[in-house]
C-alpha positions in Angstrom: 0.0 0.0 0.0 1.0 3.3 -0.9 0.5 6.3 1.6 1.0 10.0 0.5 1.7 12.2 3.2 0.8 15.6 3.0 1.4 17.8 5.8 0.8 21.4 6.8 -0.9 23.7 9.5 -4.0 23.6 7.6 -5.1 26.7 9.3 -7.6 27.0 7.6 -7.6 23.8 5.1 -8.6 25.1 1.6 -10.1 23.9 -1.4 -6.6 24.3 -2.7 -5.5 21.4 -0.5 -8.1 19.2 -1.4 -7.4 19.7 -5.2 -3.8 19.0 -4.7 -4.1 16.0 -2.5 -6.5 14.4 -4.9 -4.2 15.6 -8.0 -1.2 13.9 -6.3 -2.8 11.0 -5.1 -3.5 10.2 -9.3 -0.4 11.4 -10.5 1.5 9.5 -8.0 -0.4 6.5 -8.0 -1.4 6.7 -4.4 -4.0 4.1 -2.1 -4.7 7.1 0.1 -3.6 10.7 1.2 -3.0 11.0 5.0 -3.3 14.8 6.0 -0.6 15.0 8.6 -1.2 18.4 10.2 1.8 20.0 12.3 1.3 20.5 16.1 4.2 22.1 17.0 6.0 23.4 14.0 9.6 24.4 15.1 9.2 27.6 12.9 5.9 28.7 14.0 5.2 29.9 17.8 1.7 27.2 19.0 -0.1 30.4 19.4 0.1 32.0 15.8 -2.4 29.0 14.7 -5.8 28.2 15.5 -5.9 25.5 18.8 -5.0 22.0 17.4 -8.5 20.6 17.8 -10.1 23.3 16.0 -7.6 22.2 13.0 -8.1 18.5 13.4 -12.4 19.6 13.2 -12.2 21.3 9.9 -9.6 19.1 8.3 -12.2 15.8 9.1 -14.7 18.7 7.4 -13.1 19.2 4.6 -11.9 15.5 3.6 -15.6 14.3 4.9 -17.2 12.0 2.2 -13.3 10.8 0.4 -12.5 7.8 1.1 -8.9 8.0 -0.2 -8.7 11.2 2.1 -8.0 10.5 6.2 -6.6 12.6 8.9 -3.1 11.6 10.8 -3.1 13.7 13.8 0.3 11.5 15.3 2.3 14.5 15.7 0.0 15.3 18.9 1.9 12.5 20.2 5.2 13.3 20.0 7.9 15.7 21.7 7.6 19.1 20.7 8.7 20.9 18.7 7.9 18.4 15.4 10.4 17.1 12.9 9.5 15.7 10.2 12.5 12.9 10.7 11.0 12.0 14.0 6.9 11.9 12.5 8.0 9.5 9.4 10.1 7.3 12.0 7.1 6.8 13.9 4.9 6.3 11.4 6.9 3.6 9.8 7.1 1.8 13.0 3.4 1.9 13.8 2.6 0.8 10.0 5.5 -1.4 8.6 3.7 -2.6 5.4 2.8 0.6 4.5 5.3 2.6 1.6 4.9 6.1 2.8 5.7 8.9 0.1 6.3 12.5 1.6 4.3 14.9 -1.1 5.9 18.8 -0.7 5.2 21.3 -2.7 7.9 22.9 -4.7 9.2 25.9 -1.7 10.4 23.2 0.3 12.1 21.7 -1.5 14.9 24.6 -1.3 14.4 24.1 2.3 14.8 20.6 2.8 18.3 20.8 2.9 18.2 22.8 6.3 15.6 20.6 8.1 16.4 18.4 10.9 17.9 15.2 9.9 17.4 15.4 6.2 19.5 12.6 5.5 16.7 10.7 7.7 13.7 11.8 6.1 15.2 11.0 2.4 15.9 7.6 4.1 12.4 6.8 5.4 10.5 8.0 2.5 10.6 8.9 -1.3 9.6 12.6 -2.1 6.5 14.0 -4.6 7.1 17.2 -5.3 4.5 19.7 -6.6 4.2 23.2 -8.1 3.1 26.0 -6.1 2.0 29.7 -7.1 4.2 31.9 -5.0 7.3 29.8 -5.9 7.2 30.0 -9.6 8.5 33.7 -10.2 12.4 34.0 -9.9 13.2 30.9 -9.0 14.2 27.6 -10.3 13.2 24.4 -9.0 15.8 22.6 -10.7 18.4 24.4 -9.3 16.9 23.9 -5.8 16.4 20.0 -6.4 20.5 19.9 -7.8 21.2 21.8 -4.3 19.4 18.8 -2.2 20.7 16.0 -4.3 23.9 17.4 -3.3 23.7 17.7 0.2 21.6 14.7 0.3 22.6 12.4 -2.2 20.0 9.7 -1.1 17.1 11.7 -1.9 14.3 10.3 -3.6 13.1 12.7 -5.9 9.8 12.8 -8.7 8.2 15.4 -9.9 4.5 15.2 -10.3 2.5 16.4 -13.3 -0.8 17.3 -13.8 -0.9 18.5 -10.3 -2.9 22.1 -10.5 -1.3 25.3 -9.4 -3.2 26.6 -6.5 -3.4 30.2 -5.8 -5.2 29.8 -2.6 -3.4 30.5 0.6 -4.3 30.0 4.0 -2.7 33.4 5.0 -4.8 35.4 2.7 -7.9 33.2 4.2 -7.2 34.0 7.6 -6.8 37.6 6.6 -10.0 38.2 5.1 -11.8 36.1 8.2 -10.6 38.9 9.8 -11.4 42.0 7.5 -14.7 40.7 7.3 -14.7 39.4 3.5 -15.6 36.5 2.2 -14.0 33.1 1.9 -17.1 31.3 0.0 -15.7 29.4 -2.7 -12.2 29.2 -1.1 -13.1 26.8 1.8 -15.6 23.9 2.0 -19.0 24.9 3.2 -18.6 22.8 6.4 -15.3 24.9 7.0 -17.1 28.2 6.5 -19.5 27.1 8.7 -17.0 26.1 11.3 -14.8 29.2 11.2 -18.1 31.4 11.5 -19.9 29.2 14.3 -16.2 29.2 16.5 -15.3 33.1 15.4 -12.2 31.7 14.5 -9.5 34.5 13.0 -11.0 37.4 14.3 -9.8 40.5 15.9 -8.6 40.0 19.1 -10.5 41.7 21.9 -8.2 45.0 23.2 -8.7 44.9 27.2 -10.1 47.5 29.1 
């Protein structure tokens, strides 16, 4: 069985992440997509995201009704802050049949060099990579996958077509929960729902 893990802060999870998960999971000739959403992400303070639970709700809202789709919430489990080295070790000893296949989009890549242990993750799992909007100007992925292969010579590298480029952002989302536009059309209607029911991304409250 092949598993393609697709991680993130999904905060909020998109339409864009559902298009891309499904595009990858055909391209790449996956069983499933496991959404793997970060707890503690060792680049992001815990209290610049929504609480993890409200994260884990709207990610079972959004994949609700796929049955190729399922949420991983393991990181919850482990020390903080997360590495990805540690998650896929974890996950590989938990499910040792399972061929896991990290899927990043195309900015990481560059990055992937500088994470923790790369030489571990290329180890435990092969890597999809796929296009992303604000990536595409300026830079060159080639250049960035000849960079890892270099420091990481082990790496496991395809590139994915077919895979749409998404131009939604969870950034701009949560900045026009909190300017008061709208997000219809951007987000599932379960996750609109959600966000409005919890006032999630709003202005906090000045004190008195």
């Amino acid at each position: 069985m092949r598993i393609g893990l697709f991680g993130g802060a999904f905060d909020p999870p998109h339409l864009g992440h559902l298009i891309v998960a499904e595009a990858c999971r055909e391209a790449g000739n996956l069983d499933q997509v496991w959404f793997l959403p970060s707890a503690q992400p060792p680049h992001k303070p815990i209290d610049a995201m929504a609480p993890w639970e409200d994260r884990l709700r709207m990610i079972g809202l959004a994949i609700a009704g796929n049955p190729a789709f399922r949420l991983e919430p393991i990181e919850s489990e482990l020390p903080s802050p997360n590495f990805t080295f540690q998650t896929l070790a974890t996950l590989k000893q938990k499910h040792p049949t399972i061929q896991f296949v990290l899927l990043l989009g195309q900015d990481s890549l560059a990055d992937l060099p500088q994470w923790k242990n790369p030489e571990e993750v290329v180890r435990l799992t092969e890597i999809f990579i796929y296009p992303r909007t604000e990536t595409l100007l300026g830079k060159d992925p080639l250049v960035a996958q000849k960079a890892l292969e270099q420091a990481v010579p082990e790496a496991r590298i395809s590139w994915l077509s077919g895979v749409p480029n998404m131009g939604i952002a969870s950034r701009n989302l949560r900045h026009r929960c909190l300017t008061g536009q709208s997000i219809r059309y951007q987000v599932s209607s379960s996750v609109e729902m959600y966000i409005r029911k919890e006032k999630l991304y709003q202005p906090i409250p000045v004190s008195k």
